[in-house]
N, C-alpha and C positions, 0 to 999 in steps of 0.2 A: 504494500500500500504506500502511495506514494505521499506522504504528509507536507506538503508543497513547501517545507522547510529552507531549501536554499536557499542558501544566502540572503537569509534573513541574520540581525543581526539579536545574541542573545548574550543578556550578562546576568552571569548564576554568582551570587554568595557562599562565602565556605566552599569555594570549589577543590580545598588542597587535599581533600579524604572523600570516605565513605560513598554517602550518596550523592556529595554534590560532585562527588571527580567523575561518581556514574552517569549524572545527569549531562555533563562536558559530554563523554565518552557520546552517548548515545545522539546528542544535539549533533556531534561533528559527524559522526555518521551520516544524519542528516542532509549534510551538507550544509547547514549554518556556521553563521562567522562568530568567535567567543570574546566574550571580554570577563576574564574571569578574575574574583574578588576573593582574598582570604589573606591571613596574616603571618603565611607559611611562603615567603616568595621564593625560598629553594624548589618546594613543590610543585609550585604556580610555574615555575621556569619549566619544571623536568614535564607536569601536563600539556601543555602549553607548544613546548616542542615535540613532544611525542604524538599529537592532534594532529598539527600542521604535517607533517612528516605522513601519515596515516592516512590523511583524508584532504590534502590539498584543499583547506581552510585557509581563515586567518584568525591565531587565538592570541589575543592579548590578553595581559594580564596588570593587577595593581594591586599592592599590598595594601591594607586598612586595618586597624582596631575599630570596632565599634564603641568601646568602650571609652575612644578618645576623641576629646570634641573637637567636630570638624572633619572628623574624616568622611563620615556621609557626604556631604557636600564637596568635598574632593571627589569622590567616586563620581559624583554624577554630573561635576565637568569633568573629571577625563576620559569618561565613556561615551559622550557624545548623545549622538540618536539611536538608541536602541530601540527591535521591536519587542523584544518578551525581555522582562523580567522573572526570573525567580529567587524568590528568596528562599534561603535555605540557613544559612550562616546561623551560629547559636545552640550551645547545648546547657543548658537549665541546669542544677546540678539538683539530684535526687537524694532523698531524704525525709526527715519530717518535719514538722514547722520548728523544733528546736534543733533537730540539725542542720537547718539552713536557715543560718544568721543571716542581718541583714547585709553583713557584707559581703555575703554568699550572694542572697537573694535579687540583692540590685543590681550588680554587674552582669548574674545570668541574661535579667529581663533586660537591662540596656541594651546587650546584643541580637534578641531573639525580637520581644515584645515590642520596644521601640525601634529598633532596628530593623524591622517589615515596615511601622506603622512610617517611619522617618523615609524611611527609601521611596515605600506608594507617593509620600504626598511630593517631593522632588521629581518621580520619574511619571508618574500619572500628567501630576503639571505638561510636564514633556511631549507626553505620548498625547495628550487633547490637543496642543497647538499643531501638530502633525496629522492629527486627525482618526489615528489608530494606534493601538498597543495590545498587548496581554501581559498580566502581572499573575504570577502564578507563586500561591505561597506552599511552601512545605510546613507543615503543623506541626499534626500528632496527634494518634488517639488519644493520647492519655487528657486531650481537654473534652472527649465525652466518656470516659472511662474515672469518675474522679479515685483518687489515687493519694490517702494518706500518707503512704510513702515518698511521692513523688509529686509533692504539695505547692512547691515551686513551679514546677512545671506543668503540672496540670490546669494551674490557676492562669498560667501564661497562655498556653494551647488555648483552653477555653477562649480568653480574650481576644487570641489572635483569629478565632474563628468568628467570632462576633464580629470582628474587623472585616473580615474577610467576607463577611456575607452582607453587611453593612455597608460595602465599599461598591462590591459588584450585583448591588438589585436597582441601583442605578446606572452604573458606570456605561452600560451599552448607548446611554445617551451621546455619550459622546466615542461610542466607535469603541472601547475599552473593556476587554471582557477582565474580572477579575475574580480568580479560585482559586479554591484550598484544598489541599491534600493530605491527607491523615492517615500515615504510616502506622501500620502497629508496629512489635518489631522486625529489627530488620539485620541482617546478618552483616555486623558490622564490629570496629573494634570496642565500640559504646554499647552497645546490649553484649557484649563479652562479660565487659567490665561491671556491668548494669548486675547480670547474673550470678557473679562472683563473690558481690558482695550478698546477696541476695541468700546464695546458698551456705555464707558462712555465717548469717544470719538463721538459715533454719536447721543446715546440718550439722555446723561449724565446720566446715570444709568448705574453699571455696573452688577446689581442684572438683567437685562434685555439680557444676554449674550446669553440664551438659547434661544431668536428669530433670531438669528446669526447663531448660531447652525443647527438652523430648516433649513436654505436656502442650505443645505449641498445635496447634490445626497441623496436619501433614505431618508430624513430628520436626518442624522447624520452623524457623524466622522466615518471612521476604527476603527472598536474593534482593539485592540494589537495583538490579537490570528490571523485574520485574515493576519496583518506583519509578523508576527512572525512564521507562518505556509510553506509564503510563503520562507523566508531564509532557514527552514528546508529543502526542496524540492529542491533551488537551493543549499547548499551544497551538496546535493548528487551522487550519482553516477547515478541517473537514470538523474541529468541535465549536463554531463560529456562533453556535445560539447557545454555547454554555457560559454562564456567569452566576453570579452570586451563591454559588452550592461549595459546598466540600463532599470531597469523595474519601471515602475510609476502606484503604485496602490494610486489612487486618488477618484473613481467615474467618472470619466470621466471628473473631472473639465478644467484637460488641454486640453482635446481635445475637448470641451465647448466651447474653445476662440473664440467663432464667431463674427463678426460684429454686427448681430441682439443681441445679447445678452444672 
């Protein structure tokens, strides 16, 4: 299926791991042009050329803290006219409301919660005077899954879904589709780390993570490819009348939430 992608031009957050190096990966396949954002510019470099080299793109790249003021607006002049955004960038840190202080707590959400909401309204700005865009956010179940362990992040996901559904039940007014995506987990080095601690909390082992793992739909996490395929799909023009929704590719955990168990 041909997702009329070419050489359009697309800049992903957090693109130096996990999903977002998947998200690169699959966009350059596309044949889109990258401009990619994370605070790892050895990474950024080694993705960056390995694209270019692969799929005769063009990937830029620009180093950023979100957590340091100013650097959003740096990103979004040296990226120029983008047409898709995805935010991804930001990982919450997991816990419960006493294990994440606020000086845990604030700098997660500065990266993640303000860090979508900062970016949509610089690059939305952008994409109206142009005429078109797509702004695509990466979530997370865990903000309809609420989650006394992962109390920071949950309350964040929630918000950024609010945002998100908020942002795009208007946005096609002006040409701008804007959605969200809600991973459950996903086979990455952070639901590694997620489970380790998890399992040394119920086994006291955390070399015993991969029995945690197992109770997953399929006995496992989302591959990245399987995230990361579906954002290709929804930026495209063949998902052109989708806006305002979030999509939860989980295994069916959330819709799981029965009474019997």
């Amino acid at each position: 299926m041909d997702l009329g992608l070419k050489g359009k031009r697309v800049l992903i957050t957090g693109a130096s791991q996990g999903i977002g190096e998947g998200l690169a990966e699959v966009f350059a396949e596309e044949g889109a042009n990258l401009f990619l954002v994370a605070r790892q510019e050895d990474r950024l470099k080694e993705i960056s050329e390995r694209l270019k080299k692969a799929h005769g793109i063009t990937a830029d790249y620009f180093t950023a803290d979100f957590t340091r003021r100013g650097d959003i607006e740096r990103v979004h002049e040296a990226a120029g006219d983008i047409d898709i955004l995805v935010n991804n960038a930001g990982a919450i840190p997991g816990g419960d409301l006493w294990q994440v202080g606020a000086d845990d707590w604030r700098p997660g959400w500065e990266v993640k919660v303000m860090g979508y909401i900062d970016m949509t309204r610089l690059f939305y700005a952008s994409m109206k005077k142009r005429g078109h865009g797509v702004i695509l956010n990466n979530i997370g179940s865990g903000g309809e899954n609420y989650d006394f362990r992962y109390i920071a992040g949950t309350t964040g996901n929630a918000a950024l879904m609010a945002f998100t559904k908020a942002m795009g039940g208007r946005s096609l007014e002006d040409n701008i589709r804007v959605v969200g995506v809600n991973p459950g987990p996903v086979a990455t080095d952070r639901i590694v780390k997620i489970m380790k601690i998890r399992a040394k909390e119920r086994f006291g082992d955390e070399s015993r993570y991969g029995e945690l793992l197992a109770n997953y739909p399929l006995g496992r996490p989302a591959s990245v490819r399987e995230i990361a395929d579906l954002f290709a799909f929804l930026a495209s023009y063949r998902s052109g009348y989708t806006s305002g929704v979030i999509f939860t590719v989980d295994g069916g955990i959330t819709s799981n939430m029965s009474i019997g168990g």
